[in-house]
C-alpha positions in Angstrom: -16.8 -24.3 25.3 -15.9 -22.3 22.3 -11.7 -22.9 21.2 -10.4 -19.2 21.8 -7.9 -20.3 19.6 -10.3 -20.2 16.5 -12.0 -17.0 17.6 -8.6 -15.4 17.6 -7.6 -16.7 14.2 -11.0 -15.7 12.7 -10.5 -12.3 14.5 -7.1 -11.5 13.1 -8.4 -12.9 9.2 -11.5 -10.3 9.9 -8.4 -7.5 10.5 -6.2 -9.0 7.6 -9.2 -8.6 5.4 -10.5 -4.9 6.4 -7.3 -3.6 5.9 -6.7 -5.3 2.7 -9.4 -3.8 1.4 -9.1 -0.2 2.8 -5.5 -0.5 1.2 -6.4 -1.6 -2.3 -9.5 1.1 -2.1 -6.7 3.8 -1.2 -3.9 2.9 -3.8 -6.8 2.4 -6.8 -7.1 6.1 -6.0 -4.2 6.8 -6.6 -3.8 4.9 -9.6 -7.1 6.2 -11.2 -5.5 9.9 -10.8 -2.5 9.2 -12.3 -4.4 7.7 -15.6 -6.7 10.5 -15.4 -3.3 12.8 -15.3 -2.3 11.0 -18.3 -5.8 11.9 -19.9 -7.0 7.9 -20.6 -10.6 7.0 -21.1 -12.9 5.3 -18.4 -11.3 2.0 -19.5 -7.5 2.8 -18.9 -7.8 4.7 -16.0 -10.1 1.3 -14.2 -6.9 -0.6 -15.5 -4.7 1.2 -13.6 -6.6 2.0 -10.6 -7.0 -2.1 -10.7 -3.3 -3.0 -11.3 -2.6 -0.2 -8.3 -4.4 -1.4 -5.8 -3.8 -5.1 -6.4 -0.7 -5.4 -7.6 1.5 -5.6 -3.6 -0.8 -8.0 -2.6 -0.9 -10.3 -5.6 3.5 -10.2 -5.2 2.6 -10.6 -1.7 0.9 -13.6 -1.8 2.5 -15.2 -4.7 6.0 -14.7 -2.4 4.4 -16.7 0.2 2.5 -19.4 -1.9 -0.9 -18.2 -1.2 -2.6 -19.2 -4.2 -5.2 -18.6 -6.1 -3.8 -15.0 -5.0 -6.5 -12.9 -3.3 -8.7 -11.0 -5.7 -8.8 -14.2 -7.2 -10.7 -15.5 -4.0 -12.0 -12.0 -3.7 -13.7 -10.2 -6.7 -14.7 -7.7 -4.6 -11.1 -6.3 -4.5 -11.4 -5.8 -8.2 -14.8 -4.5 -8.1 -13.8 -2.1 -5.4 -10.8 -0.8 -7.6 -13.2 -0.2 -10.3 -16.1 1.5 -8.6 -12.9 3.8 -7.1 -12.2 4.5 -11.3 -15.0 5.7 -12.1 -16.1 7.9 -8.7 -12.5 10.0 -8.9 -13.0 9.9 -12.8 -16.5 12.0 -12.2 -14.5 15.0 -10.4 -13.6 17.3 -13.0 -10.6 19.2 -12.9 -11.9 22.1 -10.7 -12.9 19.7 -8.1 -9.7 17.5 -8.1 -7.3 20.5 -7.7 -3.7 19.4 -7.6 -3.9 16.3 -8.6 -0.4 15.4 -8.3 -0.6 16.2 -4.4 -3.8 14.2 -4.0 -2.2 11.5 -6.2 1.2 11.6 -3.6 -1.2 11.7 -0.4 -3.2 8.6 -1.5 -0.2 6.9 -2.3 1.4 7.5 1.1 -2.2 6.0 2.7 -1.9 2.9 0.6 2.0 2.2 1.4 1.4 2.6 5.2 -1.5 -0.2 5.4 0.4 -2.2 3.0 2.9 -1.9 4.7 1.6 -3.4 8.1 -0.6 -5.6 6.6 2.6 -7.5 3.9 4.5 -7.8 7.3 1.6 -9.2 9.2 1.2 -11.8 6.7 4.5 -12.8 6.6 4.8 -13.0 10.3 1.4 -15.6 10.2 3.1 -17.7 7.4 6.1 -17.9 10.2 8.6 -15.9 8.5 11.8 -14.3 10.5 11.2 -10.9 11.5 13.4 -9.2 9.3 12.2 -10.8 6.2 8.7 -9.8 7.3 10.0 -6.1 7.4 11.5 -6.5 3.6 7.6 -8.1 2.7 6.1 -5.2 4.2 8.3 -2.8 2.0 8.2 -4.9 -0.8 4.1 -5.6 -0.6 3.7 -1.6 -0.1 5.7 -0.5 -3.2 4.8 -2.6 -5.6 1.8 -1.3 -7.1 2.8 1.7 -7.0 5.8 0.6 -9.1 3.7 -0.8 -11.7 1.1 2.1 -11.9 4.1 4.3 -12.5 5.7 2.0 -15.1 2.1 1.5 -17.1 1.7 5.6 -17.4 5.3 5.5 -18.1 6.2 7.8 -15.4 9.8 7.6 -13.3 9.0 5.2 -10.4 8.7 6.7 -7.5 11.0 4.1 -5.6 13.2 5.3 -8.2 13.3 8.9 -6.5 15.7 10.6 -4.1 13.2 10.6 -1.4 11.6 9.1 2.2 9.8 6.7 0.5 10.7 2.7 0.8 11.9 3.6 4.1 8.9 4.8 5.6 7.4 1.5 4.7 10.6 -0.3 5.8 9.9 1.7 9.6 5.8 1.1 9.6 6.5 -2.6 9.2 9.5 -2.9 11.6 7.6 -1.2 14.1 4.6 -3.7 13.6 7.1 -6.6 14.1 8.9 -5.5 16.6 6.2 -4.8 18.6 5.2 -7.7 21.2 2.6 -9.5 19.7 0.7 -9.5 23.4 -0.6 -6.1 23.0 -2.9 -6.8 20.4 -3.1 -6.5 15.9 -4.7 -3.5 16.3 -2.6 -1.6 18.1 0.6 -3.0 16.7 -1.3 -1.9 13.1 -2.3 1.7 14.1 1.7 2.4 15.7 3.4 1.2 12.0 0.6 2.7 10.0 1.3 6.2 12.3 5.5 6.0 11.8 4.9 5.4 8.1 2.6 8.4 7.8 4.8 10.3 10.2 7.7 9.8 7.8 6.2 10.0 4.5 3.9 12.8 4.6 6.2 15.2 5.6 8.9 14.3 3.1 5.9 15.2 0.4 5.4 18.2 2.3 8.9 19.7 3.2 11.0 17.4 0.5 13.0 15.1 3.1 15.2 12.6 1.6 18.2 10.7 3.1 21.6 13.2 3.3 23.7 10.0 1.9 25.3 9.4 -0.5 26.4 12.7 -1.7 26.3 13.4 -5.5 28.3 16.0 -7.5 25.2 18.0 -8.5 24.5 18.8 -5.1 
């Protein structure tokens, strides 16, 4: 009789792994329009897309001693960031449009399954639920952080807007919810409260009322 056990465990690593990938896929997006913002060659914009979309789950794993860190393991995390490069590199300008807006809405996709998937591997390396909430925030923001630092651009952490804390909510709702009703559905209710939050403070320009500041 087959150990449900290990079909659970290989079921959950198939999920971790999926959404991993979707992830890095989404923020090398976004990291390939912001070096084709910045006008770099074919080489620099692969560069960023690659630090983008591997850069929360390389601090991720190296947080909780996973090593050789994943796209070591994984080459096809790289390869994906690069093949993302160089498709969004082969839309022109005309075909792009506002790249700025489709650089902010692939950059909310990215922080929500980061998001959920940092806080779902803390929770499996046993940490306490809060500081899986703090990895999910921490996991989702950081490659953005560094594609925004290489194209020396203000960090978008660094902004007054909804941004850490819609990945602080997608995680805590992941957490919080009982583990009994299944990864999936725990993943699609913080990826939907991260979106929920995020997109509509790109859209509308929400941002917390405190503290107050004298140019205001």
């Amino acid at each position: 009789m087959m150990d449900l056990t290990v079909v659970t465990d290989i079921d959950l690593q198939a999920a971790f792994d999926q959404l991993a990938l979707i992830g890095t896929a989404v923020f090398a997006i976004s990291g390939a329009l912001l070096g084709l913002r910045n006008r770099m060659d074919i080489v620099g914009v692969s560069f960023v897309a690659t630090v983008t979309g591997v850069g929360g789950g390389t601090l991720r794993d190296l947080l909780l001693g996973a090593t050789p860190v994943s796209w070591v393991e994984r080459p096809i995390e790289i390869a994906i960031c690069i093949i993302c490069a160089v498709v969004v590199s082969l839309f022109n300008a005309k075909m792009l449009g506002r790249r700025m807006q489709w650089l902010l809405y692939a950059d909310a996709a990215g922080l929500a399954l980061f998001c959920v998937l940092g806080a779902a591997k803390a929770e499996e390396a046993g940490a306490h639920a809060m500081v899986a909430i703090l990895f999910g925030a921490m996991s989702a923001s950081f490659g953005g952080l560094l594609r925004d630092v290489i194209c020396n651009e203000a960090p978008i952490i660094m902004r007054k807007e909804i941004y850490i804390t819609a990945a602080l909510a997608g995680a805590a709702v992941y957490v919080l919810l009982p583990a009994s009703i299944g990864f999936d559905i725990r993943a699609l209710a913080g990826l939907s409260v991260a979106l929920a939050l995020r997109i509509p403070a790109i859209r509308y320009g929400w941002n917390l009322p405190f503290p107050k500041y004298d140019d205001e």
